[in-house]
C-alpha positions in Angstrom: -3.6 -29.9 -92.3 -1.0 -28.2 -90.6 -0.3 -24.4 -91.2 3.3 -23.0 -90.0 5.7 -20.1 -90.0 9.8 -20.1 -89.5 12.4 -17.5 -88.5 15.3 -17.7 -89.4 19.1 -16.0 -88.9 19.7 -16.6 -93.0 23.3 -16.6 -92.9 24.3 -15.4 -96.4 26.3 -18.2 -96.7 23.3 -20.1 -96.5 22.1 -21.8 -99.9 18.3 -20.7 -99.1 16.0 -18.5 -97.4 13.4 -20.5 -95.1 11.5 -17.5 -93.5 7.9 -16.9 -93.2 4.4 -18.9 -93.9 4.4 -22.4 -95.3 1.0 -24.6 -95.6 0.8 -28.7 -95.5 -2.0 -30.7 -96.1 -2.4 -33.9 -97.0 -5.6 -36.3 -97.9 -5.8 -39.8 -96.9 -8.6 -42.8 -97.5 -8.3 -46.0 -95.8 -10.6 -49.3 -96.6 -10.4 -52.4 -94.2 -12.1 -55.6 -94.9 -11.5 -57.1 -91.2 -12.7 -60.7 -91.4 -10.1 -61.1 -94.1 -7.7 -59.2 -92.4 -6.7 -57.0 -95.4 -6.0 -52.8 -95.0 -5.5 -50.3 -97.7 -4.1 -47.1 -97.1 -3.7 -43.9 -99.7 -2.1 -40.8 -98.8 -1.7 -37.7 -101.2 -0.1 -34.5 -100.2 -1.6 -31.7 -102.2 0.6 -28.6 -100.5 3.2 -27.5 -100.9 2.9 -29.8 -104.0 0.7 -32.4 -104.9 2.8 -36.1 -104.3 1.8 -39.1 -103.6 2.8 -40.3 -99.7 1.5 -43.7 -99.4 -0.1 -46.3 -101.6 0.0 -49.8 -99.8 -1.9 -52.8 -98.7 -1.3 -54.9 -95.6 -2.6 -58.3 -94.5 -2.6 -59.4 -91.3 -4.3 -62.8 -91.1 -3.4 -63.4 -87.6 -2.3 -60.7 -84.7 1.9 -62.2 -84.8 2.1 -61.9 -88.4 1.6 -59.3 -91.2 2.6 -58.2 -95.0 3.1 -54.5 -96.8 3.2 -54.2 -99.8 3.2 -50.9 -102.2 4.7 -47.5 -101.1 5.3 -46.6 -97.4 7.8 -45.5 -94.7 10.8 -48.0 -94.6 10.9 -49.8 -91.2 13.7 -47.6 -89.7 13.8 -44.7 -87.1 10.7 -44.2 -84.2 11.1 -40.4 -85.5 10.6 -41.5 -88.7 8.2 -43.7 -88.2 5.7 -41.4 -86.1 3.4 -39.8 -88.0 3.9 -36.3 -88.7 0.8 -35.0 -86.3 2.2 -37.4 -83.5 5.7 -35.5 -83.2 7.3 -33.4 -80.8 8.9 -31.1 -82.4 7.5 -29.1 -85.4 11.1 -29.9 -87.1 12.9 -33.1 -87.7 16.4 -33.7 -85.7 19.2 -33.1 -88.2 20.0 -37.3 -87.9 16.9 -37.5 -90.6 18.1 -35.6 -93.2 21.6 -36.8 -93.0 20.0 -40.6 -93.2 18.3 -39.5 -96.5 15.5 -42.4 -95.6 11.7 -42.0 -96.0 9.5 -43.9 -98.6 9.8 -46.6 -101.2 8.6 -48.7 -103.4 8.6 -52.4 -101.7 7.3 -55.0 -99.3 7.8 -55.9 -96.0 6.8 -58.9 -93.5 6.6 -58.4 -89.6 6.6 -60.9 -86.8 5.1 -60.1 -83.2 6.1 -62.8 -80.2 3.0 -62.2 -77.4 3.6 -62.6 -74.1 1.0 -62.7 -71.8 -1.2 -61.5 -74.6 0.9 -58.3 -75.6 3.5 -57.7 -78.5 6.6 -58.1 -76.4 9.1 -58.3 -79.9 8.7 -57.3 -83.3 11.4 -58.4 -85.6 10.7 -56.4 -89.7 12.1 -57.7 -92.6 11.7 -55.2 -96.0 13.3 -55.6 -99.8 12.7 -51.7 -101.5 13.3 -50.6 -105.2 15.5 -48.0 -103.5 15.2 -45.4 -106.1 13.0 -43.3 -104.0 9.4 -42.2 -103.3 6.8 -42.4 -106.6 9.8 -44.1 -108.7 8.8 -47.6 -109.9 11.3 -48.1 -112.6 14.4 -50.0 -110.6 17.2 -48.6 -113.0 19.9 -51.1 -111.9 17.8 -53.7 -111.0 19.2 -53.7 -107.7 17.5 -53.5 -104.2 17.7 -51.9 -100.6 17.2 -54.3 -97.9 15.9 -53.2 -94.7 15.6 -55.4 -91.1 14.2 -53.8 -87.9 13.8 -55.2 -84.3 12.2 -53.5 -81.4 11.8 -55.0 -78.2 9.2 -54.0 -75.9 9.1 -55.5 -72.3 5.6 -53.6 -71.0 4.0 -54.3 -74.5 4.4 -52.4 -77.5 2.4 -49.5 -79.0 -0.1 -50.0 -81.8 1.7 -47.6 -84.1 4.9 -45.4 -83.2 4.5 -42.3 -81.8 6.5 -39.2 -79.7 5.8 -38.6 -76.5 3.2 -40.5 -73.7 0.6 -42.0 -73.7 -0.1 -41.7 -69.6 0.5 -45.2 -69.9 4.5 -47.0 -68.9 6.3 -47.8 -72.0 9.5 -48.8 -73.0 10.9 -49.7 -76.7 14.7 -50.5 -77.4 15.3 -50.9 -81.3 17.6 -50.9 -84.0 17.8 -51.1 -87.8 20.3 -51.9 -90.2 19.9 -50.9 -94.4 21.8 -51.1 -97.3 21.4 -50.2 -100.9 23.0 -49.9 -104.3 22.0 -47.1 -106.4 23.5 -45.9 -109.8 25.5 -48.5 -112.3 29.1 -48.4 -113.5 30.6 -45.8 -112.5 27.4 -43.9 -110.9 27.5 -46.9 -108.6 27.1 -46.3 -105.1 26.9 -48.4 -102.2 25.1 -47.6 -99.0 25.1 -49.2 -95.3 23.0 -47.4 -92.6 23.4 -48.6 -88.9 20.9 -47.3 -85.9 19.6 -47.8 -82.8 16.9 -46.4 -80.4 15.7 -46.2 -76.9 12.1 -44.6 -76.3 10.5 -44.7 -72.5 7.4 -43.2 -70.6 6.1 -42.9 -67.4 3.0 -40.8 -66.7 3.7 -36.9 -67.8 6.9 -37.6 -68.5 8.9 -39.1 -71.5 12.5 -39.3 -73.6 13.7 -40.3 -76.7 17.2 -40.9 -78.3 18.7 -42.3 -81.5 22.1 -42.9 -83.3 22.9 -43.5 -87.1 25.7 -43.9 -89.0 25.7 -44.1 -92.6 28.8 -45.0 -94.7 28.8 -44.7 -98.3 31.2 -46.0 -101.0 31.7 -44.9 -104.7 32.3 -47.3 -107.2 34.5 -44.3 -109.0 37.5 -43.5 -107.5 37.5 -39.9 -107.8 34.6 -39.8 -105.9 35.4 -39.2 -102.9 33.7 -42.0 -100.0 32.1 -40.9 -97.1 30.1 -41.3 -93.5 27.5 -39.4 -91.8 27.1 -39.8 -88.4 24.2 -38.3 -86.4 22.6 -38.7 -82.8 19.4 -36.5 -80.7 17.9 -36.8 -77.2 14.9 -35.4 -76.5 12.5 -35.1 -73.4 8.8 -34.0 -72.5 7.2 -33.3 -69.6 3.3 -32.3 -69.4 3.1 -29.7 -66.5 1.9 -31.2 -63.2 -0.5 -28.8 -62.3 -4.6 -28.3 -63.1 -5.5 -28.6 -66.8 -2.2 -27.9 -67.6 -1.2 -31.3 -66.9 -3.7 -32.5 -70.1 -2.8 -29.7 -72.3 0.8 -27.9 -72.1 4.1 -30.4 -72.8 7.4 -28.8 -72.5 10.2 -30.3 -74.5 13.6 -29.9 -75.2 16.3 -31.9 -77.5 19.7 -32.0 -78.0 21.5 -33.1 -81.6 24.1 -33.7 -83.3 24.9 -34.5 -86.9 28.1 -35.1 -89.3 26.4 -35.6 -92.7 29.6 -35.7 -95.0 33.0 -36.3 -92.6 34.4 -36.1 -96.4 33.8 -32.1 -96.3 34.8 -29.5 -93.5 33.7 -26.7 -95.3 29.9 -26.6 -97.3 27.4 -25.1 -94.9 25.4 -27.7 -95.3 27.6 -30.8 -94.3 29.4 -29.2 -91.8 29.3 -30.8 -87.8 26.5 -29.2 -86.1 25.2 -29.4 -82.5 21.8 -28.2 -82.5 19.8 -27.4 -79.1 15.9 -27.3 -79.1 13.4 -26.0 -76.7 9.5 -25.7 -77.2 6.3 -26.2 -76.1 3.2 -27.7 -77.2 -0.3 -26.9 -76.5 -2.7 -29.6 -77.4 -6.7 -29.3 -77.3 -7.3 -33.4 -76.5 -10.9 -33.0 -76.3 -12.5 -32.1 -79.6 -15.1 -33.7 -81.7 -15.1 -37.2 -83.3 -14.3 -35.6 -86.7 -11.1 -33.8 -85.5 -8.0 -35.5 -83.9 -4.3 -34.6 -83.0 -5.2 -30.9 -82.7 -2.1 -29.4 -81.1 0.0 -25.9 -81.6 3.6 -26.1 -81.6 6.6 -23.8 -80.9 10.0 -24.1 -80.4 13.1 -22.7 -80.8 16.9 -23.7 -82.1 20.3 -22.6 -81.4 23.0 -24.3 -83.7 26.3 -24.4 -83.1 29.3 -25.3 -85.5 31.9 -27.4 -84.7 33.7 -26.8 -87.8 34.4 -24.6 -90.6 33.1 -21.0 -90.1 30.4 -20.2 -87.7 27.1 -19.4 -89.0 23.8 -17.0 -87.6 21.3 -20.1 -88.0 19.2 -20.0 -85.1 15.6 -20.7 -86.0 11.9 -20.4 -84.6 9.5 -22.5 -85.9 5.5 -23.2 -85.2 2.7 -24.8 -86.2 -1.1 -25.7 -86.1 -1.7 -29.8 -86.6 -5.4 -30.6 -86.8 -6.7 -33.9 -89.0 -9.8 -34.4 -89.7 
């Protein structure tokens, strides 16, 4: 559940308004049958819409070695990747929305090599429908193809999250996708490079990622294009009494090109975006509540193109699941 409120400078060149209240929640059920080594996981979001998130099973019959299969985050991006509730930020770096990848339809197989009985190197392996999320029908009969390698030399982390643990980490990855959408002359081809570098060290932690995302038109009058995106980010839990277990300061820095095709839409134009927030987070609550955490931060755009535009934004929110 996670209730929030934005401000923003709505430019009127701006295609929407984003101000005031907005309201998540989601529902999720999970069934394991351990001895097996079989998981099921289901995941509806019922605001601001009802939709289905994810709807997969995994086997893992032995600790280097496991299967998805049904509807679930593609292996690319440790933003991505981290559950909403385990995030930073309360908004997404532009470089997500300009990579236009979250859920699909598919399988996937994962290798772990253990090293002195820890997950040193994970190497992912995924084939998607690549229509989108809650689309089953593959309209071209065509697939996207999705590898992932992530190489952690302390051991890696059960699942991906933002920030630290209190315990030293270090994860250098990188994914590569592609994908044909559309038939004819609807026909679109898609490649999507990135890489990652995520490290901790008691209070203290960083984060950074690059894309790039070229995509070619089987019709010549369309015209082909490449978005290119990158973000930084650091946190730092204050080093003093309590504070040190409960306030997190952060900052990020961004940039995105999501069409170099167009100078001029407001939307596709070359942004730098600056963040800085803070996050309060209550770690000791009871068994039935977890991730509870208020976040707050604030974003100054800059345009590096085109005209500029009053899109400065304060966002915040309340996480809590239960």
């Amino acid at each position: 559940m996670r209730p929030a409120f934005a401000w923003r400078q709505d430019d009127e060149r701006l295609v929407s308004d984003t101000d005031g209240f907005a309201f998540e929640a989601r529902m999720g059920l999970e069934a394991a049958a351990e001895p097996i080594g079989v998981r099921a996981r289901v995941e509806m979001e019922f605001a601001p819409e009802p939709s289905l998130k994810d709807a997969f099973v995994n086997y893992t019959p032995v600790p280097y070695f496991s299967l998805n299969a049904g509807q679930f985050k593609v292996p690319f991006s440790v933003h991505r990747l981290s559950s909403d509730t385990k995030r930073q930020f309360p908004t997404d770096p532009r470089m997500a929305d300009a990579m236009e990848i979250k859920r699909e339809i598919g399988a996937s197989a994962e290798g772990r090599l253990f090293l002195a009985q820890k997950p040193r190197l994970s190497v992912t392996s995924g084939i998607f429908d690549g229509e989108g999320s809650n689309r089953a029908e593959n309209v071209n009969d065509r697939f996207m193809f999705a590898q992932r390698v992530l190489l952690a030399p302390l051991g890696m982390r059960e699942r991906p999250f933002e920030g630290t643990a209190r315990e030293p980490y270090l994860g250098i990855g990188g994914g590569w996708i592609y994908n044909f959408t559309g038939s004819d002359e609807t026909a679109e081809e898609t490649n999507i490079l990135q890489v990652e570098v995520q490290a901790a060290v008691g209070v203290f932690s960083v984060q950074g990622e690059y894309a790039d995302r070229e995509v070619v038109h089987a019709s010549a009058e369309v015209v082909d294009y490449k978005a290119t995106a990158a973000y930084g980010q650091v946190g730092c839990f204050i080093p003093v009494k309590w504070a040190s277990e409960h306030l997190e300061v952060v900052a990020r820095g961004g940039w995105a090109e999501p069409n170099d095709a167009l100078e001029s839409a407001p939307e596709e134009i070359e942004t730098v975006d600056i963040d800085g927030g803070l996050n309060l987070y209550v770690p000791r609550t009871p068994k039935w509540m977890h991730d509870v955490k208020l976040s707050a931060a604030y974003r100054h755009s800059i345009q590096l193109e085109g005209d500029e535009l009053d899109d400065d934004r304060l966002d915040a929110s309340f996480t809590v699941r239960f």
